[in-house]
C-alpha positions as CSV (number, residue, x, y, z in Angstrom):
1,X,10.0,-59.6,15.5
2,X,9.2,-56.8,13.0
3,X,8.1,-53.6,14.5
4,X,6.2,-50.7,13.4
5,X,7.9,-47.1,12.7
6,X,5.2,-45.0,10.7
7,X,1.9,-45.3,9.5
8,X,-0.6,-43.9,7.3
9,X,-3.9,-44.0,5.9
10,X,-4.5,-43.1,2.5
11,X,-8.2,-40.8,1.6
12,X,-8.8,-44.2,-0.6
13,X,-8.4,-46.2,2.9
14,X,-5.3,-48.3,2.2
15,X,-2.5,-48.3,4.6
16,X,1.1,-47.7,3.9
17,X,3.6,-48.4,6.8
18,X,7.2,-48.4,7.2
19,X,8.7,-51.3,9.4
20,X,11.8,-52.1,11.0
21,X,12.9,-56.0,10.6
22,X,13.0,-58.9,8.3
23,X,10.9,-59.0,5.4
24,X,11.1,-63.1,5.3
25,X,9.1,-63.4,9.0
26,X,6.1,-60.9,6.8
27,X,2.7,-62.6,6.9
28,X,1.1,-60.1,4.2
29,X,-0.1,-61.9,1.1
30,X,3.4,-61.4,-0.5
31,X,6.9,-59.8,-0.2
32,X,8.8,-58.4,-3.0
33,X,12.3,-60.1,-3.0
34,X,15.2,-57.6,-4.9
35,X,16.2,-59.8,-7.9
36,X,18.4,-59.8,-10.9
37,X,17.3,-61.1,-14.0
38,X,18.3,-64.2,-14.0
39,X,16.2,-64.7,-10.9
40,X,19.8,-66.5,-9.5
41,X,18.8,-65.5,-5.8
42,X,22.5,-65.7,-4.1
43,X,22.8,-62.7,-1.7
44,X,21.3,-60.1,0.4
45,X,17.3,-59.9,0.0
46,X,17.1,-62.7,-2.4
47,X,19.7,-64.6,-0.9
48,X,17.5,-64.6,3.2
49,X,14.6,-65.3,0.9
50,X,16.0,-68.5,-0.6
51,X,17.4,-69.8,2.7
52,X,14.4,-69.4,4.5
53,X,11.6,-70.3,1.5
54,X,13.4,-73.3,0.2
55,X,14.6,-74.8,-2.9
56,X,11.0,-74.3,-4.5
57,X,11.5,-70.5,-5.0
58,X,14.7,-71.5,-7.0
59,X,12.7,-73.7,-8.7
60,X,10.3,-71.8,-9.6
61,X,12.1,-68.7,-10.7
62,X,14.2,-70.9,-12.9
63,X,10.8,-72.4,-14.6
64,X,9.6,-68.6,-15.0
65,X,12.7,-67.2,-16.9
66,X,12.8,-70.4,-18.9
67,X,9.2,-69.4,-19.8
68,X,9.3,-65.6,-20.3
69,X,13.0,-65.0,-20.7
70,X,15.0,-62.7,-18.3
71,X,12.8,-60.2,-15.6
72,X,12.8,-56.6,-16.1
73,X,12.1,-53.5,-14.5
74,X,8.6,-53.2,-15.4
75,X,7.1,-57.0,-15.4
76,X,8.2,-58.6,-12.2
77,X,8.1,-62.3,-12.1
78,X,6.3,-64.3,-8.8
79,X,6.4,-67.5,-7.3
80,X,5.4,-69.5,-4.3
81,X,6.6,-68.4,-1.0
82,X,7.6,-71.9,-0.3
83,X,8.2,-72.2,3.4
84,X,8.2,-68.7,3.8
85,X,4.7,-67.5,5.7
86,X,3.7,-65.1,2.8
87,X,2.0,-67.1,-0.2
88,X,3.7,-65.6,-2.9
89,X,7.2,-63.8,-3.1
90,X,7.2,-61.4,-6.3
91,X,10.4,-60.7,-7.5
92,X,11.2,-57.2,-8.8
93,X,14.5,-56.1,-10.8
94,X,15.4,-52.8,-9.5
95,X,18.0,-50.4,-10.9
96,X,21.6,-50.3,-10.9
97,X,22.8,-47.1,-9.8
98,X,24.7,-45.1,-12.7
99,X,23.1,-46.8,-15.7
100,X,20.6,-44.4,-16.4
101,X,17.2,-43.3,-16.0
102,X,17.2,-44.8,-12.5
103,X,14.3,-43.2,-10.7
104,X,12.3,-44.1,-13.4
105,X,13.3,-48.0,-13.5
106,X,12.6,-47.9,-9.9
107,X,9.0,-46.3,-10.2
108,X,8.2,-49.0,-12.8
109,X,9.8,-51.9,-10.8
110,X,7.5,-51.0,-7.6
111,X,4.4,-50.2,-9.7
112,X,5.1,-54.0,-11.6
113,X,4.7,-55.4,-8.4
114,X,1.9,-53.6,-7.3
115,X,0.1,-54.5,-10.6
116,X,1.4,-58.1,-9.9
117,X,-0.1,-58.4,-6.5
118,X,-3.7,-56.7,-7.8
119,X,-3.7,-59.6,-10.7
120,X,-2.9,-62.3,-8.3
121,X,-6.3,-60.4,-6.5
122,X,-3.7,-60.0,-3.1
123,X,-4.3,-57.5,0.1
124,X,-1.2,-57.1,1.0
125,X,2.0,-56.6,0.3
126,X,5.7,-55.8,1.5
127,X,8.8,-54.4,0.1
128,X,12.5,-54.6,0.9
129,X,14.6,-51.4,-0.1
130,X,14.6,-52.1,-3.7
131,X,18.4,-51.3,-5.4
132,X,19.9,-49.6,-1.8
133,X,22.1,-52.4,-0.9
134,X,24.5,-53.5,-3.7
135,X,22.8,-51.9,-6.7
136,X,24.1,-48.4,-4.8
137,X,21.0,-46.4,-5.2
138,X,21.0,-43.5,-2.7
139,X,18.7,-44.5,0.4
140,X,16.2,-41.3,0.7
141,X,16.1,-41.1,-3.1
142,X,14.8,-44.8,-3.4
143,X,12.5,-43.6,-0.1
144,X,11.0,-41.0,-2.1
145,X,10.6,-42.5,-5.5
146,X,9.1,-45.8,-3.2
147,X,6.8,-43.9,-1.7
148,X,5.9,-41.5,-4.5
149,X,5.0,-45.1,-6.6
150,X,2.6,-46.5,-4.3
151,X,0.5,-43.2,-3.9
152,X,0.1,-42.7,-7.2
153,X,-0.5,-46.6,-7.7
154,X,-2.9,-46.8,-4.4
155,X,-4.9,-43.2,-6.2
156,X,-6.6,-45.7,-8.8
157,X,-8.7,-48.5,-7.7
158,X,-6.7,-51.9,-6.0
159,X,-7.8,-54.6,-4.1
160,X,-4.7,-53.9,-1.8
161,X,-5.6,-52.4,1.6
162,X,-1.9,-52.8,2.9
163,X,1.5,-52.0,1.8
164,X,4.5,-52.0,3.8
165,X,8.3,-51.4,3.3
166,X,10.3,-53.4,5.7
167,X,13.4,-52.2,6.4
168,X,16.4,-54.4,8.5
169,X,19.7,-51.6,8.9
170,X,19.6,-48.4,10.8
171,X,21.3,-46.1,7.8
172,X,18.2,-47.1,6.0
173,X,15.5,-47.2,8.7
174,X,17.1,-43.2,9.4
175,X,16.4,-42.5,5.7
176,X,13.3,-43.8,4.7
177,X,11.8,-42.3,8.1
178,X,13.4,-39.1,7.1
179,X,12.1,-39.5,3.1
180,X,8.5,-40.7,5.1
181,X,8.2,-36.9,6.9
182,X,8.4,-35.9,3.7
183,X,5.8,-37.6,1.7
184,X,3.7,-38.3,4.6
185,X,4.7,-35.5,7.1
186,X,4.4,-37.6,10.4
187,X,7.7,-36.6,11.9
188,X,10.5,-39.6,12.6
């Protein structure tokens, strides 16, 4: 069962929160899966995301790069959410750590999805730790440029009232609380 860490209410009325557990139990109107390109979801996020959602999600990624070629940072790709209790799963390419430029690809991959989710006229949405796990970005970095994304996104008019990051490890959970009292300045 996920539980909740932080929360906070922007001046525009949407909710941000930062959750400890696994992004594939979510009920919000999507989750944001970590992909590659390719959409070939084999491990980690994408991997608990196929398992769970089905073969559809497979499916249906392969149909969307055969359509509009290989994902990048800034035009995620969605599908279903197959078996998965969210409706759609939207599947952001975050960065690789030491190619370049990597705050930036990360900024653009989160504000892609928000984008996404406004387009597909969504309330909700949740995020994994985008490019923490084997893409090597540092934790609290990714925190910061995360949470620094969806203010600035959240500042302009969106139909999404909810946005949470859902976090499963304790090195993370301990950074992104720490990158929260930061932005947010609710202590840990």
């Amino acid at each position: 069962m996920n539980s909740l860490l932080q929360k906070t209410v922007l001046p525009t009325g949407q909710t941000i929160q930062l959750v400890k557990g696994d992004i594939t139990a979510e009920t919000t109107d999507a989750i944001v899966n970590a992909a590659n390109a390719h959409l070939r979801h084999g491990a980690g996020v994408a991997g608990a995301i196929l398992r769970l959602g089905g073969e559809t999600i497979q499916r249906e990624s392969d149909a969307w790069v055969q359509s509009h070629g290989p994902v990048s940072h800034t035009a995620p790709a969605w599908t279903s959410g197959g078996d998965l209790p969210c409706r759609f799963v939207i599947h952001a390419v975050g960065p690789v750590w030491g190619d370049g430029d990597e705050d930036s690809k990360l900024a653009d991959a989160i504000t892609g999805c928000l984008r996404i989710a406004d387009e597909l006229g969504l309330a909700s949405i949740a995020f994994p730790a985008i490019s923490t796990g084997i893409f090597g970005f540092p934790k609290e970095r990714a925190a910061g440029v995360m949470f620094a994304s969806i203010r600035q996104y959240l500042a302009r008019p969106s139909g999404l009232g909810l946005v949470r990051l859902v976090l499963y490890d304790p090195a993370t959970i301990t950074a992104f609380e720490k990158a929260w009292h930061d932005h947010f300045g609710s202590k840990p």
